[in-house]
C-alpha positions, 0 to 999 in steps of 0.5 A: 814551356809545354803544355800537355793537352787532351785529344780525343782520336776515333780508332776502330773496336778492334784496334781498341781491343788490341790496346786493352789487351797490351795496356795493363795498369799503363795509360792509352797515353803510355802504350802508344808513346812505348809503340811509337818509340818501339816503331822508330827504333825498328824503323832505324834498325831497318835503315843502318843495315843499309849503312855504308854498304856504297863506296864513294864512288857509288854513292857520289853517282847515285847522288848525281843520277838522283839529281838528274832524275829530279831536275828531269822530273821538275822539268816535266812537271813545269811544262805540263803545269804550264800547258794547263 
């Protein structure tokens, strides 16, 4: 079941100005869902231009180079929590 609550959020003038102006007969509700959902889908555009463009062999050795960098990263962290 979902319930639709009411939130009051603080933006500045000039970015409620802005609203005003794309808004029309449409709700502030509205125009930010349709924004939300336009910046998502530009988001993905941007992400499937990447897509497949590793072979195999390159993305299994970027996968392992990663691994590395983490663990060395997790490794020094812990020592210098530790030191503290």
């Amino acid at each position: 079941m979902y319930i639709d609550y009411m939130k009051t959020i603080m933006i500045r003038d000039d970015i409620y100005r802005r609203l005003v102006e794309i808004k029309g007969d449409k709700s502030f509700s509205t125009i930010i869902e349709e924004l939300i959902k336009e910046s998502k889908e530009a988001r993905n555009g941007r992400l499937m231009k990447f897509f497949g463009i590793l072979n195999e062999d390159e993305a299994k050795q970027l996968e392992e180079d990663t691994k590395k960098v983490r663990e060395d990263l997790n490794e020094a962290f812990s020592g210098h929590v530790s030191s503290n």
